[in-house]
C-alpha positions in Angstrom: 179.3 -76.3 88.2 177.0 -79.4 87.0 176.1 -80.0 83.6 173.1 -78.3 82.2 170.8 -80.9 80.7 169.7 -80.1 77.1 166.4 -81.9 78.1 165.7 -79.6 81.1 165.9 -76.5 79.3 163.8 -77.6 76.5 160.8 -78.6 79.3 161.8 -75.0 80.7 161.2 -73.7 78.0 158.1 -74.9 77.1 156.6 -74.2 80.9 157.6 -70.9 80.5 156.0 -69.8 77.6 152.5 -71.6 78.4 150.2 -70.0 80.1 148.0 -73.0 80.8 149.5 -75.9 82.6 148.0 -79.0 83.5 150.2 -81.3 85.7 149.1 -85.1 86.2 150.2 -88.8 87.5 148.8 -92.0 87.8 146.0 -94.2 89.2 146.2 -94.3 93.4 148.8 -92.0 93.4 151.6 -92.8 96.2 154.1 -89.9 98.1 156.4 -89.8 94.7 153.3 -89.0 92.2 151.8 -86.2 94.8 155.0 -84.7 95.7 155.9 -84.6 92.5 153.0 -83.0 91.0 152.4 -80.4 93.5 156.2 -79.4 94.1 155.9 -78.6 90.0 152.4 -76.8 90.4 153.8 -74.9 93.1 157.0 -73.8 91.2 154.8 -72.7 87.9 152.0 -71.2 89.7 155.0 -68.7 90.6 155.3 -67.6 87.7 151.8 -66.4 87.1 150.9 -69.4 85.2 147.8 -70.8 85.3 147.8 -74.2 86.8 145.8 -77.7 87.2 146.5 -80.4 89.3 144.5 -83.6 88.1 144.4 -87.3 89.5 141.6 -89.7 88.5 141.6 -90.6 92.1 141.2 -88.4 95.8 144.2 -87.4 97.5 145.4 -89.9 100.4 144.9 -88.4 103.3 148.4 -89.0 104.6 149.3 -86.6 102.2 146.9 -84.0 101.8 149.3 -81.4 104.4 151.2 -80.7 101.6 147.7 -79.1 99.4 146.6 -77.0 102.3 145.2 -75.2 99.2 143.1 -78.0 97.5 144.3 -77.4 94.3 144.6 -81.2 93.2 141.3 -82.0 91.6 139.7 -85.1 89.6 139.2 -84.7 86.0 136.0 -83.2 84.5 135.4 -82.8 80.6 138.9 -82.1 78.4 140.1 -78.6 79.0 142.4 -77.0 76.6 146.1 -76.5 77.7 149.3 -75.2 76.2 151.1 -77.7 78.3 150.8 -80.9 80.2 153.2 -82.2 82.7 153.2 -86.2 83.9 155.2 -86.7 86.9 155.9 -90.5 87.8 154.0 -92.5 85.5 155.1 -95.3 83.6 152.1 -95.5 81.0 149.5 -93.5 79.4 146.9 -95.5 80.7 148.1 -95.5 84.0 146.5 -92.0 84.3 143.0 -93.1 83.7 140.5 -90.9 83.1 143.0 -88.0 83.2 144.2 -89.3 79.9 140.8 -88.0 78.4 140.9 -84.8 80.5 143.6 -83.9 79.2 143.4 -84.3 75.5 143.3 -81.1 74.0 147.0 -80.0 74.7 149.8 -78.8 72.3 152.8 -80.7 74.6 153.0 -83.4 76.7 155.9 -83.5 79.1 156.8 -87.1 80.5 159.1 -86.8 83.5 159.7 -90.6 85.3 162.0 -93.0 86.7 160.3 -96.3 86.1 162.6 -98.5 83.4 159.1 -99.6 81.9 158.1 -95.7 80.9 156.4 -96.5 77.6 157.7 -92.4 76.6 154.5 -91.6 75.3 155.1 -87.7 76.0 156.5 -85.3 72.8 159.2 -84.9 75.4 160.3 -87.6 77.4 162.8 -87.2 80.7 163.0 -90.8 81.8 166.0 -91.6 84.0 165.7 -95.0 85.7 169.0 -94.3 87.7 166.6 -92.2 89.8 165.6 -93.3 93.0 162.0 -91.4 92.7 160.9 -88.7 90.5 160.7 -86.1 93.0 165.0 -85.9 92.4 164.0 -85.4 88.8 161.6 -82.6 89.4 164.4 -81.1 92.3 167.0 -81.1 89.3 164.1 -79.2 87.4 163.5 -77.0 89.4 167.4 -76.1 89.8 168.5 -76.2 86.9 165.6 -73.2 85.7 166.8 -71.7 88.9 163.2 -71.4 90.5 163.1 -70.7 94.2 162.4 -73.7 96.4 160.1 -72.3 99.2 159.6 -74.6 102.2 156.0 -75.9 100.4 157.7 -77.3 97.9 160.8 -78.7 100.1 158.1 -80.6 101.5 156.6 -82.1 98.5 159.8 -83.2 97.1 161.2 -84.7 100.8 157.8 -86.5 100.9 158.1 -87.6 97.1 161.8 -88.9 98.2 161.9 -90.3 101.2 158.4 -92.5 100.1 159.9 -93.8 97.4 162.9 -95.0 99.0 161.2 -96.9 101.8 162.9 -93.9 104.2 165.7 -93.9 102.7 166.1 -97.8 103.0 165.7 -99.2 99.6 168.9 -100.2 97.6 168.1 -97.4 94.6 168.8 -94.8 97.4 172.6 -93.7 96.0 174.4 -90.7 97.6 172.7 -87.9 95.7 169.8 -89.4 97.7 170.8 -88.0 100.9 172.4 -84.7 99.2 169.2 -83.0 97.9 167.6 -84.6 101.0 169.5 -82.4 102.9 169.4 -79.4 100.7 165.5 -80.0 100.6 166.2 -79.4 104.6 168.0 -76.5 104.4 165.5 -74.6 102.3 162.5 -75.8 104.8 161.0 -78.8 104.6 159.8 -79.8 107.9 161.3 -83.3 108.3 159.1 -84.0 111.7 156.1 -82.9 110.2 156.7 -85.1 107.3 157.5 -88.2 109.5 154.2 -87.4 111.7 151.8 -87.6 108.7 153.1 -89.9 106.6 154.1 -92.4 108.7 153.1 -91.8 112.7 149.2 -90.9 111.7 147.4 -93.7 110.5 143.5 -93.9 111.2 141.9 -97.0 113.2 140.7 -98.8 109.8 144.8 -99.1 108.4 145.3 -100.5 111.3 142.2 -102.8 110.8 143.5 -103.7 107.5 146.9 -104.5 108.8 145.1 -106.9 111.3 144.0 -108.6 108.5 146.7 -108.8 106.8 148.4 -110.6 109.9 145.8 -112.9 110.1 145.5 -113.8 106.3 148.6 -114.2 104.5 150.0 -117.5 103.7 153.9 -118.5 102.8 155.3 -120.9 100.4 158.2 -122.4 98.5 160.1 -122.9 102.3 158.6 -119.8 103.5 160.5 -117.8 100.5 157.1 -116.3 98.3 154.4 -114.4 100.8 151.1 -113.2 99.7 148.0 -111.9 100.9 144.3 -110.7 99.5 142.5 -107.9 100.3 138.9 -108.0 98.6 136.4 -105.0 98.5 135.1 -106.7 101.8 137.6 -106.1 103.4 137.6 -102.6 102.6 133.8 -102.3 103.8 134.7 -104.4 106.8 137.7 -102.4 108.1 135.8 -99.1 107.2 139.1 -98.4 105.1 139.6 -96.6 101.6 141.5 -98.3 99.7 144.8 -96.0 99.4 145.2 -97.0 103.3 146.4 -100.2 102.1 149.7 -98.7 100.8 152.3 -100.2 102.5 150.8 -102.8 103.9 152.6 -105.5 101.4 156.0 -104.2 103.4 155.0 -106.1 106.4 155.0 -109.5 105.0 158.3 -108.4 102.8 160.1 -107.9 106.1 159.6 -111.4 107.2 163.1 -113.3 107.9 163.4 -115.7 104.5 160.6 -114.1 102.5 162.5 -113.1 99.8 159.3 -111.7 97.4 155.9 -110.4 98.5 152.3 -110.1 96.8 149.8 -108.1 97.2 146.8 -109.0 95.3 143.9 -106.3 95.1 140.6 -107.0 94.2 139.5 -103.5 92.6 136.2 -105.5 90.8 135.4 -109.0 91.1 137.2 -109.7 88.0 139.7 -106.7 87.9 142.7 -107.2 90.0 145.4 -104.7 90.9 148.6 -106.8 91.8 151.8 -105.3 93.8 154.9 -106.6 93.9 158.4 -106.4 96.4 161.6 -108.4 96.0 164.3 -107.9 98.6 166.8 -109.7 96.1 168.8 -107.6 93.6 168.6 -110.7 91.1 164.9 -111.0 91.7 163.6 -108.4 89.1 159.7 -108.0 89.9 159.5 -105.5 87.3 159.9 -107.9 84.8 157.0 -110.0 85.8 154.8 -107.4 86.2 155.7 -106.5 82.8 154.6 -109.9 81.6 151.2 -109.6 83.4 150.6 -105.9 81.2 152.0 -103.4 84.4 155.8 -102.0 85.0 157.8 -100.6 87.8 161.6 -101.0 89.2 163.5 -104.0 90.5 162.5 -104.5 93.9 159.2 -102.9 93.6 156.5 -103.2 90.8 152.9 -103.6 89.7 150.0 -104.5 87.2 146.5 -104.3 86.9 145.0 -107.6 85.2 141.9 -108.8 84.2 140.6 -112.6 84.8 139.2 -114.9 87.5 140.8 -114.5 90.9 141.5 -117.7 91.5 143.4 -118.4 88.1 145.1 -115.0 88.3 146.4 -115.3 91.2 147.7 -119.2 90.0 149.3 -117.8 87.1 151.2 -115.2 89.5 152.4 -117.5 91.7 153.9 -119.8 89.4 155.7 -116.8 87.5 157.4 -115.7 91.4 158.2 -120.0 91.7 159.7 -119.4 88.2 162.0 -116.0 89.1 163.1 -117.3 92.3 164.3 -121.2 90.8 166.1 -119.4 88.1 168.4 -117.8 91.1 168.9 -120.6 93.2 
């Protein structure tokens, strides 16, 4: 019998005696932040509660199979709720406009895995040993021993699997692959998964990727790879921009490359900037720290204001700087 958690059954207890819960996650939410968030909507909403599911930005359409129901929903005007659940996101701000939305609550509940969580929650589950948050919402969900149907099975193998690059990335540890295959054995539909999340991409991804191919540029002995992709590109490829996720994992798998950038222009002088090391001593968290953003060792991100062209200067030198220090 595992250890029960003193921090679990304190968030228990506060999801079972609201009766109005709002569940939210960050900016362009990825597989992890979805997953997460629906699996716990799904789980409350079973015990009568009543239950909103709020991103600043649209569900990726890779994703939206697992809301057959629609219930995730940008923010309107603040809403007042007993209590507020944030699955997978390192910052306040990261949320956006859901910050706002949700400011009339009596408890936050901050559940994460990113090392950089700023625990801004009146109760804060951070575990950077995690290899996603969807393992921290299936120990949730356990622990208050709340039935996990085959909809939410889904949501947390999708959460999962995403954030371990299928299973590939080096935070995957064995208790990975054991609520993996639990999540199997209670439903989730593994081929399904694998068809829309990673076997369905629409023409303009594949557009983008072009691009990407025919963009990119390598230096420092073909070590550092980078790539833009501007609003145009967007408009050109007739692609939204969460169809760019991903897309920075093509250059990373280059033989040599041993860091990738992505840099995003989101306004001419706004610039979201993803980052990938291969190397365990490469820490990209801790430069996307420096540039105002967070995230885990291999795979991190910021959001910075400035010129392009001195931005992405500034960025470059920092990944020269990591990468001498190892060498």
């Amino acid at each position: 019998m595992k250890k029960r958690l003193k921090i679990l059954d304190r968030i228990i207890h506060e999801l079972k005696t609201a009766k109005h819960i709002a569940i939210a996650g960050h900016m362009r939410p990825d597989g992890d932040c979805i997953g997460s968030q629906l699996a716990v909507a799904y789980a409350v909403k079973s015990l009568g509660k009543k239950v909103s599911v709020l991103n600043e930005d649209v569900m990726p359409k890779k994703l939206a199979f697992l809301d057959p129901g629609k219930i995730l929903k940008s923010p309107n005007k603040p809403v007042e709720y007993d209590s507020v659940v944030v699955t997978d996101c390192a910052s306040y701000e990261r949320m956006g406009s859901v910050g706002e939305a949700i400011s009339k609550r009596s408890t936050l509940i901050n559940i994460d895995h990113h090392a950089s969580n700023s625990r801004y929650g009146d109760i804060n589950w951070i575990d950077p040993s995690s290899a996603s948050s969807g393992e921290l919402i299936f120990k949730l969900i356990k622990q208050a021993n709340w039935k996990i149907t085959p909809s939410i099975a889904d949501c947390l193998f999708t959460a999962i699997s995403t954030d371990t690059g299928s299973f590939q990335y080096a935070t995957t540890r064995p208790s990975t692959y054991h609520i993996a295959a639990e999540l199997v054995e209670r439903g989730a539909n593994v081929g399904r998964i694998c068809e829309e999340v990673y076997q369905s991409h629409p023409l303009s991804r594949v557009k983008l990727l072009r691009h990407v191919y025919n963009s990119f540029k390598l230096i420092e002995k073909n070590q550092i790879a980078y790539f833009w992709i501007r609003k145009v590109d967007y408009k050109r490829a007739r692609a939204l921009p969460d169809e760019s996720e991903g897309l920075i994992d093509h250059i990373r798998d280059i033989e040599g490359v041993k860091v990738a950038c992505l840099f995003e222009e989101i306004e001419p002088e706004i610039t979201r900037i993803s980052f990938r090391s291969k190397l365990p001593e490469l820490d990209v968290s801790t430069i996307a720290v420096s540039f105002g953003g967070g995230g885990h060792q291999s795979a991190a991100g910021a959001r910075v204001t400035g010129k392009q062209q001195t931005l992405q200067r500034k960025v470059l030198y920092a990944l020269k700087e990591a990468l001498a220090k190892i060498q």
